[in-house]
Structures are given as structure tokens and as C-alpha cells.
N, CA, C and O atoms as a DFTB+ gen file, in Angstrom:
680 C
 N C O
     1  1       7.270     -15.307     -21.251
     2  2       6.686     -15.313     -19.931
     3  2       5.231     -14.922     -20.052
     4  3       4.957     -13.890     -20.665
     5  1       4.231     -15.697     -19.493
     6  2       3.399     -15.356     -19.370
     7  2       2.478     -14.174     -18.737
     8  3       2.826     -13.959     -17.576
     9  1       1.696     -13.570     -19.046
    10  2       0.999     -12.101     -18.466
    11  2      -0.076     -12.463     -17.273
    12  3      -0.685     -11.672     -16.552
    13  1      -0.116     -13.760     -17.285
    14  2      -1.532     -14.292     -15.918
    15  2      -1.011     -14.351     -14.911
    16  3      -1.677     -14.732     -13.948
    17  1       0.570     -13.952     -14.716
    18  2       1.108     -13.693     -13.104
    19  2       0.410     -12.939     -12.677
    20  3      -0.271     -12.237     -13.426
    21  1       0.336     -12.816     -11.098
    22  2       0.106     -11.846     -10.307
    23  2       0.857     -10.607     -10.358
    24  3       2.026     -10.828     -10.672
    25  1       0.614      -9.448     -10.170
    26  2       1.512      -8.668     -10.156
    27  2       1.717      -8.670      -7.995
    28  3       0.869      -8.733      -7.105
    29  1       3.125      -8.577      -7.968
    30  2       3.832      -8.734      -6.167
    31  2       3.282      -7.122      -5.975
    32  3       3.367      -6.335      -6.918
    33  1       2.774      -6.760      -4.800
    34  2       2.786      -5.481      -4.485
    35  2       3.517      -5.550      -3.119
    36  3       3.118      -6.412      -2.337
    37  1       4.276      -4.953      -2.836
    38  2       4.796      -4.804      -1.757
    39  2       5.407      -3.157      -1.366
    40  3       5.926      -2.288      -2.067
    41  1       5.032      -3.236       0.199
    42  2       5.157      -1.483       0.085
    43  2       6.631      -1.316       0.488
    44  3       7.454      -2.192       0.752
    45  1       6.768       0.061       0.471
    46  2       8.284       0.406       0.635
    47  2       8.684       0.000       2.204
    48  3       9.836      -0.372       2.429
    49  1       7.946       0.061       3.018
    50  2       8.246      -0.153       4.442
    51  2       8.472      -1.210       4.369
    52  3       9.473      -1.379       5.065
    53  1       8.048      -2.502       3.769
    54  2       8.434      -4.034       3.957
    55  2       9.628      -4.418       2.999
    56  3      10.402      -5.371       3.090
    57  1       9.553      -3.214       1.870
    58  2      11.035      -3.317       1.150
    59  2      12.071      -3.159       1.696
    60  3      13.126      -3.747       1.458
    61  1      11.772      -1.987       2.830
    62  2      12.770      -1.643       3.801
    63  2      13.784      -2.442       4.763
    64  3      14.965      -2.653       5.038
    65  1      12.523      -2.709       5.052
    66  2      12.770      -4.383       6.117
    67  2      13.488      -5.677       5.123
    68  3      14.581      -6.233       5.228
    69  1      12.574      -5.834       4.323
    70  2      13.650      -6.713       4.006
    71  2      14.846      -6.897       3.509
    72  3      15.417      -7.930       3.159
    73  1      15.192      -5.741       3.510
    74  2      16.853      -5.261       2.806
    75  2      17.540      -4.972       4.487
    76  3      18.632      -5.530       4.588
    77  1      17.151      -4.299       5.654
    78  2      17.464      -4.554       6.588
    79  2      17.707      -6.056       7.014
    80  3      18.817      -6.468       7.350
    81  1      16.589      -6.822       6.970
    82  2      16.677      -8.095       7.548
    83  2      17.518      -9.332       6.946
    84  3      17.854     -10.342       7.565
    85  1      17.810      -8.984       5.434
    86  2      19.122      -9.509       4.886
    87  2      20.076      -9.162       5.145
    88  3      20.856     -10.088       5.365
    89  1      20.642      -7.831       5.289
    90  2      21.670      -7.304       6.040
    91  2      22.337      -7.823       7.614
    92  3      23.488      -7.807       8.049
    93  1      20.831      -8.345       8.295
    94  2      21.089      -8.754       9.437
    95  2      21.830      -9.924       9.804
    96  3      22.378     -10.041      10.900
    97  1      21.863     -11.136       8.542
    98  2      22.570     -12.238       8.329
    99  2      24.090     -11.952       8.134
   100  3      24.931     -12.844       8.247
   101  1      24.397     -10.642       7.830
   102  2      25.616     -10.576       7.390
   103  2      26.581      -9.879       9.042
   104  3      27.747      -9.508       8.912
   105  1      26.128      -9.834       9.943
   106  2      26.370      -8.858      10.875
   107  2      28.003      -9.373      11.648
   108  3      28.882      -8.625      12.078
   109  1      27.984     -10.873      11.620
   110  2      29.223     -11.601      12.081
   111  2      30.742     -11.053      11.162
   112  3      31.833     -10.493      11.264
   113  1      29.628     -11.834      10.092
   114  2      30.738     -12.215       8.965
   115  2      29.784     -12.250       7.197
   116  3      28.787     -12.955       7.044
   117  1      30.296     -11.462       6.193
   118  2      29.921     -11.547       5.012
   119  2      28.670     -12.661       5.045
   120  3      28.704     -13.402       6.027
   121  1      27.578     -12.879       4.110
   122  2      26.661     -13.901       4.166
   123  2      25.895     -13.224       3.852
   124  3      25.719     -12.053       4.189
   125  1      25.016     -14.203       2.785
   126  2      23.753     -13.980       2.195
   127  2      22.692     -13.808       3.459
   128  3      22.928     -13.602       4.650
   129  1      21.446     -13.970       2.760
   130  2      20.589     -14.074       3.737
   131  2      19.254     -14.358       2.733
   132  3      19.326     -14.376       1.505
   133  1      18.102     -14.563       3.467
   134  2      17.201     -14.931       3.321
   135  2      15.747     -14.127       3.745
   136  3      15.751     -13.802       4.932
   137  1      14.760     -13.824       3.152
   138  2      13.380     -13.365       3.983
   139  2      12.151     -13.651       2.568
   140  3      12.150     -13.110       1.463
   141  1      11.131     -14.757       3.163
   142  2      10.382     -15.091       2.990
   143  2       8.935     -14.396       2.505
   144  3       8.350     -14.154       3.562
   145  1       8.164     -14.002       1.481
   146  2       7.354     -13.098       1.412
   147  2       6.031     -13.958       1.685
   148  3       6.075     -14.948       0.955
   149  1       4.789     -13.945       2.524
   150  2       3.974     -13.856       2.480
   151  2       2.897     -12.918       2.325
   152  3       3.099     -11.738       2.612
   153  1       1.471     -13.403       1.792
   154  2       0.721     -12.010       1.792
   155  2      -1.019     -12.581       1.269
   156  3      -1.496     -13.570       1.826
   157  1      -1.695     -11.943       0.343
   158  2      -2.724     -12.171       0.114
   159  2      -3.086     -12.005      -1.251
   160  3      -2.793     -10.959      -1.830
   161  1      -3.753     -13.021      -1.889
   162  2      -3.551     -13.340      -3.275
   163  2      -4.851     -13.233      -3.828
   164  3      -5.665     -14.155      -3.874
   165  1      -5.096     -11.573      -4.430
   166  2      -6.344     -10.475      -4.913
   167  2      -6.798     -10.622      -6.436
   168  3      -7.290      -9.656      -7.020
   169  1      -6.594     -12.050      -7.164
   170  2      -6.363     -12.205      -8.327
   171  2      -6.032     -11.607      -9.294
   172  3      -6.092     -12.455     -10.184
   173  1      -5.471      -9.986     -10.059
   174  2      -4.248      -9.609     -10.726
   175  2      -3.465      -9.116      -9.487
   176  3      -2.517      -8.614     -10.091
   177  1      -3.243      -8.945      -8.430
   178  2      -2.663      -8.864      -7.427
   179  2      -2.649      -9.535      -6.360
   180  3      -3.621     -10.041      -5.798
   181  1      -1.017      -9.577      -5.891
   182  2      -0.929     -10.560      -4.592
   183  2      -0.192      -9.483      -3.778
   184  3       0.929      -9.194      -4.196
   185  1      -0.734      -8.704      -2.446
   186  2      -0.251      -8.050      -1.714
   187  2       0.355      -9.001      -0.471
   188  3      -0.254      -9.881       0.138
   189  1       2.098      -8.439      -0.232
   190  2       2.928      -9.287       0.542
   191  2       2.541      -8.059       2.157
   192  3       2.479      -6.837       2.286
   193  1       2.350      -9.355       3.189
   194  2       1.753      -8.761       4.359
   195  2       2.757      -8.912       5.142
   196  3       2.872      -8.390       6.251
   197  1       3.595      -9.690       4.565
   198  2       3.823     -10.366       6.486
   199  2       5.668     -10.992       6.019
   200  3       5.754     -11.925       5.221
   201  1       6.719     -10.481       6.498
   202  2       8.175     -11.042       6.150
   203  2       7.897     -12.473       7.492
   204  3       7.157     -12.583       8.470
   205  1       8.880     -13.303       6.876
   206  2       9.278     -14.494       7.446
   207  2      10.549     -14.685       7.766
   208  3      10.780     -14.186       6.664
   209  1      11.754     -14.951       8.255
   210  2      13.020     -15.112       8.922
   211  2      13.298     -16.743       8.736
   212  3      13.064     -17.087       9.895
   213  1      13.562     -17.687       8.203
   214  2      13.789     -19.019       8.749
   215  2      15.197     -19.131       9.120
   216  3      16.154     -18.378       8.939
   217  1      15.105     -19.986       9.545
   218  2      16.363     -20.174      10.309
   219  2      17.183     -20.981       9.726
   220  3      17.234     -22.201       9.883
   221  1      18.112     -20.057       8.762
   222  2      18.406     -20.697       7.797
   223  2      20.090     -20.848       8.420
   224  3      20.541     -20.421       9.483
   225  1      20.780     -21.611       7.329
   226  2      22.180     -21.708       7.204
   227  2      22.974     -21.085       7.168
   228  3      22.383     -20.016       7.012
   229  1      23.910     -20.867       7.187
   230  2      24.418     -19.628       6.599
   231  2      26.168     -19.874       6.772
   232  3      26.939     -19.078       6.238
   233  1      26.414     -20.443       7.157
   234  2      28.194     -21.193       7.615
   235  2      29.114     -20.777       6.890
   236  3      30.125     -20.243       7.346
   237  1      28.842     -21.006       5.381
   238  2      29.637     -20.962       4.466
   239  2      29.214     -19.591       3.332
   240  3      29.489     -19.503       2.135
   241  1      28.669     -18.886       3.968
   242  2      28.502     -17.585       3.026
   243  2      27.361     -17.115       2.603
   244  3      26.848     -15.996       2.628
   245  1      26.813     -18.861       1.933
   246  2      25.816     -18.875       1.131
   247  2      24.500     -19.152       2.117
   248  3      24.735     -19.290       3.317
   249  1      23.341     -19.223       1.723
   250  2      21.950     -19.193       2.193
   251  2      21.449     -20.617       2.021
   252  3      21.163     -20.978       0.879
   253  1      21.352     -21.221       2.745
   254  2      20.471     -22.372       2.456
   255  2      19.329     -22.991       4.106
   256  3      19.726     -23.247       5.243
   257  1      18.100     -23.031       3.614
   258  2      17.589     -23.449       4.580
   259  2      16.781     -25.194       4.549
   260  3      16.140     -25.613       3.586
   261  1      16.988     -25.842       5.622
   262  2      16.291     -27.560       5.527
   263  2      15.017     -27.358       5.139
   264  3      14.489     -26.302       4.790
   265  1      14.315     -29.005       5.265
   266  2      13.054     -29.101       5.412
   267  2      12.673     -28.655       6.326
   268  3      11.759     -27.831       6.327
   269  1      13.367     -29.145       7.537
   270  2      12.590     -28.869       8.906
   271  2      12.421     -27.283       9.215
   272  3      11.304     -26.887       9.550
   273  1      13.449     -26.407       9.116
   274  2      13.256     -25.001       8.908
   275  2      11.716     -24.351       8.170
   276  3      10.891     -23.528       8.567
   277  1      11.838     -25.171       6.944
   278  2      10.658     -24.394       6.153
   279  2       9.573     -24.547       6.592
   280  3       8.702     -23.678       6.641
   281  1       9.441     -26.236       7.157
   282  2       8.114     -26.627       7.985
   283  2       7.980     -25.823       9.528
   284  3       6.986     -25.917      10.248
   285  1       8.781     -25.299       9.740
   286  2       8.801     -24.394      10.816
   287  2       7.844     -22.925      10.515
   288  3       6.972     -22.420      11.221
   289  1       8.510     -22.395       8.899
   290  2       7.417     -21.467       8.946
   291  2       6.133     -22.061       8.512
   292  3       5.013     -21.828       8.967
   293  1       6.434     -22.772       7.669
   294  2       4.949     -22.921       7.219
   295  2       3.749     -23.127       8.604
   296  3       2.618     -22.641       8.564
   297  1       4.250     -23.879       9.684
   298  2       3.479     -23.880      10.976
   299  2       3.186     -22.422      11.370
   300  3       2.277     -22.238      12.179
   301  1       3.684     -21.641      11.009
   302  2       3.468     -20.285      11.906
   303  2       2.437     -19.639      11.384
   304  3       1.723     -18.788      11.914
   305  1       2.385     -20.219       9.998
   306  2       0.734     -19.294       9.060
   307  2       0.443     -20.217       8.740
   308  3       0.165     -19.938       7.574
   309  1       0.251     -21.249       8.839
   310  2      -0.922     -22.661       8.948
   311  2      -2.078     -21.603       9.800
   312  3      -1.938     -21.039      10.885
   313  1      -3.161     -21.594       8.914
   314  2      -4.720     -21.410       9.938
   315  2      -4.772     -19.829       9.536
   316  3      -5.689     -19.198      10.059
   317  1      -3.954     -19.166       8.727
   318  2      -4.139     -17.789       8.573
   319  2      -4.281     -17.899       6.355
   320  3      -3.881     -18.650       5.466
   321  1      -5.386     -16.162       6.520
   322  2      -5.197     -16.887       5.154
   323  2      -4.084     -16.529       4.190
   324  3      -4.043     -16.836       2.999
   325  1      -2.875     -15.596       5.115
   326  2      -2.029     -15.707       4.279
   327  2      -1.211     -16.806       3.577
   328  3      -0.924     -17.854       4.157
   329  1      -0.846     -16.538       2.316
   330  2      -0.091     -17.560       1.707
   331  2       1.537     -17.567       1.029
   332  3       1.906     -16.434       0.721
   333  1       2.405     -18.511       0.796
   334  2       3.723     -18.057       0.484
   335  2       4.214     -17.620      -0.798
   336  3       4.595     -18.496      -1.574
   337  1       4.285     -16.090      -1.245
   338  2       4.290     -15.437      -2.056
   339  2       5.734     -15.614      -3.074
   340  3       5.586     -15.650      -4.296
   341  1       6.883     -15.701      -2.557
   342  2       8.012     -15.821      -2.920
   343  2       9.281     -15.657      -1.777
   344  3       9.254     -16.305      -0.731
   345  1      10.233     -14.848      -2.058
   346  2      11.201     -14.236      -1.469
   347  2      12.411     -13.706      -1.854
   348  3      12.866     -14.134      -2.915
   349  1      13.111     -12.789      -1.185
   350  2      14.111     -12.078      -1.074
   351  2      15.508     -12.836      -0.494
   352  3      15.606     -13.402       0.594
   353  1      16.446     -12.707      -1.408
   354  2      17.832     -13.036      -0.850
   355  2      18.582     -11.966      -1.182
   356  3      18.371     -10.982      -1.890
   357  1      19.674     -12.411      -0.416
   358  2      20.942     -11.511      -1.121
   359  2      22.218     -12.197      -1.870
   360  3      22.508     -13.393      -1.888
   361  1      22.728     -11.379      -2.328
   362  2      24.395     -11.808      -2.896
   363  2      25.197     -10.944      -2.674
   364  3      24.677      -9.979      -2.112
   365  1      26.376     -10.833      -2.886
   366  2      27.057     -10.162      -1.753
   367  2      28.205      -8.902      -2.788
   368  3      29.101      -8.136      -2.432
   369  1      27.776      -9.124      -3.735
   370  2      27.962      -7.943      -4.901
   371  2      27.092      -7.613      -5.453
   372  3      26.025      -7.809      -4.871
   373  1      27.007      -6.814      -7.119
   374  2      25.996      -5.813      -7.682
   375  2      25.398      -7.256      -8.477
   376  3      24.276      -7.126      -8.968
   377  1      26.027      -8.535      -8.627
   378  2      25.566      -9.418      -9.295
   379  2      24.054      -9.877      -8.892
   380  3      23.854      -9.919      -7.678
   381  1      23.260     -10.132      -9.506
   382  2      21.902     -10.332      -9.076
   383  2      21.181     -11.303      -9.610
   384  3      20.055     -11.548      -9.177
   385  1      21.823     -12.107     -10.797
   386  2      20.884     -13.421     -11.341
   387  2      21.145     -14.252     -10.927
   388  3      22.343     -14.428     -10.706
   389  1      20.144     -15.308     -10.556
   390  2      20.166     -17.048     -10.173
   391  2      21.006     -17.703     -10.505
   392  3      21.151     -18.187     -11.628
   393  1      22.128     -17.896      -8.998
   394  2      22.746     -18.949      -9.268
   395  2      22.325     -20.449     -10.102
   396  3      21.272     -20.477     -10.740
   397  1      23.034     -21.417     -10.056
   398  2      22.294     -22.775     -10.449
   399  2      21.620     -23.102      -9.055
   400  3      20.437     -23.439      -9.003
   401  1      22.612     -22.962      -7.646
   402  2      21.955     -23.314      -6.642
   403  2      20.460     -22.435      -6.285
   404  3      19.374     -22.879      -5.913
   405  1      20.818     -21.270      -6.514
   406  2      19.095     -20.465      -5.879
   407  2      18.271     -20.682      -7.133
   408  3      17.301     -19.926      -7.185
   409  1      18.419     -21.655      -8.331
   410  2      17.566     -21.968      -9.131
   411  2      17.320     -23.457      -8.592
   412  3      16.155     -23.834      -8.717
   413  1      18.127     -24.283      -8.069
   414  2      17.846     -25.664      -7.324
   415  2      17.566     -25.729      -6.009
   416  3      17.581     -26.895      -5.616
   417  1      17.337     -25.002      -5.241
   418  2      17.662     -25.052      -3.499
   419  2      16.187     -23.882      -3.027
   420  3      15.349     -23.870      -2.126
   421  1      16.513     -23.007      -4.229
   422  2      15.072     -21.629      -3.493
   423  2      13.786     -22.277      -3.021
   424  3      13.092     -23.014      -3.720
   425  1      13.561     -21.967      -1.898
   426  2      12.104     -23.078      -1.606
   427  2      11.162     -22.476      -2.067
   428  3      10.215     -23.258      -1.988
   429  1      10.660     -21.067      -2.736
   430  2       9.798     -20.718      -3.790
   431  2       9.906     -21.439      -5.173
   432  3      10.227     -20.868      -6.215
   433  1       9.576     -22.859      -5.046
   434  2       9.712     -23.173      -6.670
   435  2       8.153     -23.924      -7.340
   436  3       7.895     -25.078      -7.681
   437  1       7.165     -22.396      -7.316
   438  2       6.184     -23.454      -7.805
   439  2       5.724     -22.172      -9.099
   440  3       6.375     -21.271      -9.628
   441  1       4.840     -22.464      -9.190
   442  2       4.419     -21.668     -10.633
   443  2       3.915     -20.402      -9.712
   444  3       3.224     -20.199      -8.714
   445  1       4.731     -19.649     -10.718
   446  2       4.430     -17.882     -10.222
   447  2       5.242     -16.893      -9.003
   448  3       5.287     -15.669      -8.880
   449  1       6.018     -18.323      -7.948
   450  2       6.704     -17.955      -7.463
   451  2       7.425     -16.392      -8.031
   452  3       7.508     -16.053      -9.211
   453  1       7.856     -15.666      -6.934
   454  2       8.383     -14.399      -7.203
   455  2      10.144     -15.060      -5.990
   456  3      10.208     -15.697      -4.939
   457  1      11.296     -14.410      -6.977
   458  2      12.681     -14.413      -6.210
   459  2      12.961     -13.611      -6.514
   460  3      12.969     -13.450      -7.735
   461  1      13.449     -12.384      -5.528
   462  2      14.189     -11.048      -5.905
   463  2      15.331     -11.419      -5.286
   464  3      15.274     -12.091      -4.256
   465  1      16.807     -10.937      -5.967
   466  2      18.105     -10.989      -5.318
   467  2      18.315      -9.685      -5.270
   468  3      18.076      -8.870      -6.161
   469  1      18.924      -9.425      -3.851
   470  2      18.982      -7.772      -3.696
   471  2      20.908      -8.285      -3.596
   472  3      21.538      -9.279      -3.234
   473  1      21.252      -6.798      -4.206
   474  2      22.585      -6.601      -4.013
   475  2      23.634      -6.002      -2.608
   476  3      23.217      -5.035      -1.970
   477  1      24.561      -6.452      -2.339
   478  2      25.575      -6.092      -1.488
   479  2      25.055      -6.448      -0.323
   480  3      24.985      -5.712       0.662
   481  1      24.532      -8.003      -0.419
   482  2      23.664      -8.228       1.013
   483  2      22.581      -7.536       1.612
   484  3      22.151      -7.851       2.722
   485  1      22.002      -6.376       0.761
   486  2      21.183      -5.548       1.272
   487  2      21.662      -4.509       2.248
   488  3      20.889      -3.679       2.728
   489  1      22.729      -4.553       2.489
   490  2      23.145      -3.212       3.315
   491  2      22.737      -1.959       2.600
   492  3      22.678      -0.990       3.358
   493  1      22.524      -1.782       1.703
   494  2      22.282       0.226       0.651
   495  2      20.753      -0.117       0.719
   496  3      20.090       0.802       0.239
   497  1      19.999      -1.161       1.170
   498  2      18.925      -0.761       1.266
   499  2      17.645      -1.870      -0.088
   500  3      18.135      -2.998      -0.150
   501  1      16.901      -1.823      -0.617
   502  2      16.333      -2.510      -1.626
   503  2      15.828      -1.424      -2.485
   504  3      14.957      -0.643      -2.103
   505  1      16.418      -1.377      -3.731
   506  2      15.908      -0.761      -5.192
   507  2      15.958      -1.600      -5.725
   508  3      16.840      -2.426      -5.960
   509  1      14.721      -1.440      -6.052
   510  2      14.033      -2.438      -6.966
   511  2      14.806      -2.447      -8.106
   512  3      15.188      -3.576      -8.413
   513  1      15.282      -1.247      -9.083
   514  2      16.087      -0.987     -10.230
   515  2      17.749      -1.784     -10.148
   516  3      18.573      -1.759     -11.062
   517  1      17.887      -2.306      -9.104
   518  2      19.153      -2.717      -8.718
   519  2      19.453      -4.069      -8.482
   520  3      20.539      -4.645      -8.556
   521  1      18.076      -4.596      -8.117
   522  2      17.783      -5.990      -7.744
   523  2      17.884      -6.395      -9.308
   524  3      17.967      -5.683     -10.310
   525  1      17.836      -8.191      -9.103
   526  2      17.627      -9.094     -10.257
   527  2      15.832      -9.514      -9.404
   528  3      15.449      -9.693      -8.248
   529  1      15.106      -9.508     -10.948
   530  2      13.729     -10.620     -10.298
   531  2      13.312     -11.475     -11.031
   532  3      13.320     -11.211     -12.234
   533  1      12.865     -12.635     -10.643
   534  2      12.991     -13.697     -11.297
   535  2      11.416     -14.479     -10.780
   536  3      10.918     -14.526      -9.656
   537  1      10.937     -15.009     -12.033
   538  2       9.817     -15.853     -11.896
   539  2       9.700     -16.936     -11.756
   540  3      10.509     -17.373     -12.575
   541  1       9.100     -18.060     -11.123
   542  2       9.321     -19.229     -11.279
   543  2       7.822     -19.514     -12.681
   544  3       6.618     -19.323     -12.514
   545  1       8.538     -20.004     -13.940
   546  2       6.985     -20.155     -14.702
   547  2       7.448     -21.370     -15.214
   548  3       8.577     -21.782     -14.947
   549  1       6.680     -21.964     -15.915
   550  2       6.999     -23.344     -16.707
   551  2       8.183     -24.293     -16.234
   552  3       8.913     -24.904     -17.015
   553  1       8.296     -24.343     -14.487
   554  2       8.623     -24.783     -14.194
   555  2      10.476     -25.044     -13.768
   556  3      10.980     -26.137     -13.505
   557  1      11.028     -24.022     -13.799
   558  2      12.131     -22.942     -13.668
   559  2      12.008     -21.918     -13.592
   560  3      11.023     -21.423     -14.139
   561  1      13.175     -20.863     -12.696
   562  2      13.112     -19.720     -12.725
   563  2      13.462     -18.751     -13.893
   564  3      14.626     -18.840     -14.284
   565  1      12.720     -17.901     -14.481
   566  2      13.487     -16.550     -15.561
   567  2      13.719     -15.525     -15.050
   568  3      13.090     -15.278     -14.021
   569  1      14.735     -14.487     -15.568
   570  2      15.094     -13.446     -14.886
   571  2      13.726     -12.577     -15.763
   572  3      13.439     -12.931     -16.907
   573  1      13.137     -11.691     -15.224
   574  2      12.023     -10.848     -15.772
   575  2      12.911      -9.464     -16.136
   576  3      13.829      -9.088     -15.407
   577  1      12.501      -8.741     -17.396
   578  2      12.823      -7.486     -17.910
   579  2      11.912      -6.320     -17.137
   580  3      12.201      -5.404     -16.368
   581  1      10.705      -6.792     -17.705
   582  2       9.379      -6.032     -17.336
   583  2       9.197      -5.929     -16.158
   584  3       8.027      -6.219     -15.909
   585  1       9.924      -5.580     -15.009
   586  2       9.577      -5.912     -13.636
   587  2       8.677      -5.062     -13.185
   588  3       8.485      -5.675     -12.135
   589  1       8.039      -4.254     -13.114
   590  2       6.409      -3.403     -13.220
   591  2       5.631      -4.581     -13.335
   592  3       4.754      -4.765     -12.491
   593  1       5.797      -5.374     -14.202
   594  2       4.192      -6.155     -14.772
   595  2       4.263      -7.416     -13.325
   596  3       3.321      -8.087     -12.904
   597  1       5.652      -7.407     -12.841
   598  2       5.776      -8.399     -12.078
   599  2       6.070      -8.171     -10.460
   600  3       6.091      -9.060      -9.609
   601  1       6.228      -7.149     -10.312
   602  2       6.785      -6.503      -8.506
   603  2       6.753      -5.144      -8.793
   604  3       7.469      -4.604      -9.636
   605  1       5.868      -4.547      -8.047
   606  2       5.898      -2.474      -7.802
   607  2       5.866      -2.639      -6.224
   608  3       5.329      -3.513      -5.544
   609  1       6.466      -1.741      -5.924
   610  2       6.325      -0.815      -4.613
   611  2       5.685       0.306      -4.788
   612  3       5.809       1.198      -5.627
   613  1       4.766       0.115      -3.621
   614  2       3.282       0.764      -3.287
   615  2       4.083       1.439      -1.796
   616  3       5.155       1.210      -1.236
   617  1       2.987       2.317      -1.550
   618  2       3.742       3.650      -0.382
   619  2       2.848       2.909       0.583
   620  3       1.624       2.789       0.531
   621  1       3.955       2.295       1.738
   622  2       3.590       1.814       3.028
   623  2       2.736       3.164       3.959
   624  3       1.761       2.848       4.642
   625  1       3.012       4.049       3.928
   626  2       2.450       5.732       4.502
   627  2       2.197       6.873       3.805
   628  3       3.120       7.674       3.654
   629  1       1.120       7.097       3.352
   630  2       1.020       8.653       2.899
   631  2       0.539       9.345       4.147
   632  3      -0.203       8.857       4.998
   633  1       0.994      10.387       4.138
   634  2       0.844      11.500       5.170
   635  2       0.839      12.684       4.028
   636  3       1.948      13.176       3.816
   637  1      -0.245      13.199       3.274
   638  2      -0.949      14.251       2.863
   639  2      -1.103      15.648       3.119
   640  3      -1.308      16.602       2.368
   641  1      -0.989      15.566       4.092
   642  2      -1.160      16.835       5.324
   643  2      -0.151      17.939       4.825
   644  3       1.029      17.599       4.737
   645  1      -0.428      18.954       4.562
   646  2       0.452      20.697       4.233
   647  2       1.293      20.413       5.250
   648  3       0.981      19.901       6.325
   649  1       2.380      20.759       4.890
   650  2       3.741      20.454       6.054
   651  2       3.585      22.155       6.525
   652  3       4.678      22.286       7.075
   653  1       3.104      23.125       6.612
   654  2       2.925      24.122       6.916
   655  2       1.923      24.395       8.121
   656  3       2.046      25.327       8.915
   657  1       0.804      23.340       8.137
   658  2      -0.146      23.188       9.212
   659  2      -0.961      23.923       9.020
   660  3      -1.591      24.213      10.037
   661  1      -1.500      24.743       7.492
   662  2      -2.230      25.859       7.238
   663  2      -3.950      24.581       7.202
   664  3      -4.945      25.043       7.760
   665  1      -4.053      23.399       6.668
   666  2      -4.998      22.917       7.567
   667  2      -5.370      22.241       8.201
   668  3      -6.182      21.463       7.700
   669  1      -5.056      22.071       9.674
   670  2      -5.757      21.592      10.962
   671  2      -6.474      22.233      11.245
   672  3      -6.699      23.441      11.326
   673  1      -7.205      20.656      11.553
   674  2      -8.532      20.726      12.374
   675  2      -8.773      21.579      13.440
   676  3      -7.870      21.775      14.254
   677  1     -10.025      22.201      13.580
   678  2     -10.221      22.579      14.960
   679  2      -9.938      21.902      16.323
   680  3     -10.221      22.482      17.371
């Protein structure tokens, strides 16, 4: 694998969310889910700004979304300069590598693409240590070892401040 990827930064608050918002697909009945990463691409870094929802499939368990769906988001950040970073699915155990289908069907399939599969549908939340992540490079996806060189979570909030209140302001 090559080292000229971007490294994904994404903060814990949008990690949050998107382990919530996969979870949210499952709320009927068992089912994957789907959430879209956009963001801004800082050349050794691409910071993810903004989750996406499509309105995907979901009938039979599995995740799959159309053309017309994707052209749906892509209209929504047409004219902004964010761009489509990768995305987040789930599977519905601790299993976490690319099916054949989320290696044929993932609509992140261009060079550098980022696919994280979070486990148990995302209900426990997104650790990164728990997830599978996978690159799209030379034109297929690989599962990545090194996932530091390829996706960190960065702190959506520091709040600094002495929890004691010894200093506020006047």
C-alpha cells in the first residue's frame, strides 16, 4: 500500500454519530447501514466535515444504495467545496472485512477511497480498534494494518479549563 494516501481525520463527535447513525438503520429490524464521509482535502490530510445519510436499501439486511440515491447526495454538496471522502457501514457481528459485495457495490471506489466497517451495526458505538479499514488503492479495496497512517480520531471538543474553577475570569 502506498504512503501518498491522505491520512482521514475525523473527530470523535462525528465518530460518534456515525456509529449512532448506523445503528439507526437497524431500529425496525437487524440491518446494516450506511453513512457517507465528506470533508476537505489538506494534502497529507483530508478532514471529514460533514456525514451524509442516502437513502439507501436496506430490505434484506444488507446495505445497498442506487444511482439515483447517490446522485441525490452528490446534489446536496454540488457548489460546496466539500468532497466525497469515503464511508462507514456496518455488519451485524465483530466480523469487519469486505464482503465481495461491499468490495463490488461500495460507491467509494476510486483511488484512496477510505471504507470503515464498524461492528454490531454500530450499536457499542465506533472504535476504531474494533472496526475493519480498508483502502481503495490500485484499484480494489485492502484491508489496512497501519490504520494511524490511514484514519485517527482527533478531539471534536477540548474544554481545558481546571474542573475546580480555580481560574475564571473576572
Amino acid at each position: 500500500m502506498t504512503a501518498s494516501q491522505p491520512v482521514i481525520l475525523l473527530t470523535t463527535h462525528l465518530a460518534d454519530e456515525t456509529a449512532r447513525l448506523l445503528d439507526s438503520f437497524a431500529t425496525r429490524r437487524p440491518s446494516e447501514g450506511v453513512v457517507y464521509w465528506f470533508g476537505l482535502e489538506l494534502g497529507d490530510f483530508s478532514v471529514v466535515t460533514t456525514l451524509v445519510v442516502p437513502d439507501a436499501d436496506t430490505r434484506d439486511g444488507a446495505v445497498r444504495t442506487s444511482a439515483a440515491a447517490n446522485a441525490d447526495v452528490l446534489r446536496a454538496i454540488v457548489g460546496t467545496p466539500l468532497v466525497y471522502l469515503g464511508q462507514a457501514h456496518s455488519h451485524p457481528t465483530s466480523h469487519v472485512r469486505h464482503s465481495i459485495v461491499d468490495d463490488e457495490e461500495t460507491f467509494a471506489r476510486f483511488d484512496g477511497a477510505i471504507s470503515v466497517v464498524v461492528p454490531w451495526l454500530g450499536r457499542y458505538g465506533f472504535d476504531v480498534e474494533q472496526c475493519g479499514v480498508h483502502r481503495h488503492v490500485g484499484g480494489r479495496f485492502r484491508e489496512v494494518k497501519d490504520v494511524a497512517t490511514h484514519l485517527r480520531l482527533v478531539p471534536g471538543l477540548l474544554d481545558l479549563r481546571p474542573q475546580d474553577g480555580s481560574r475564571c475570569a473576572p
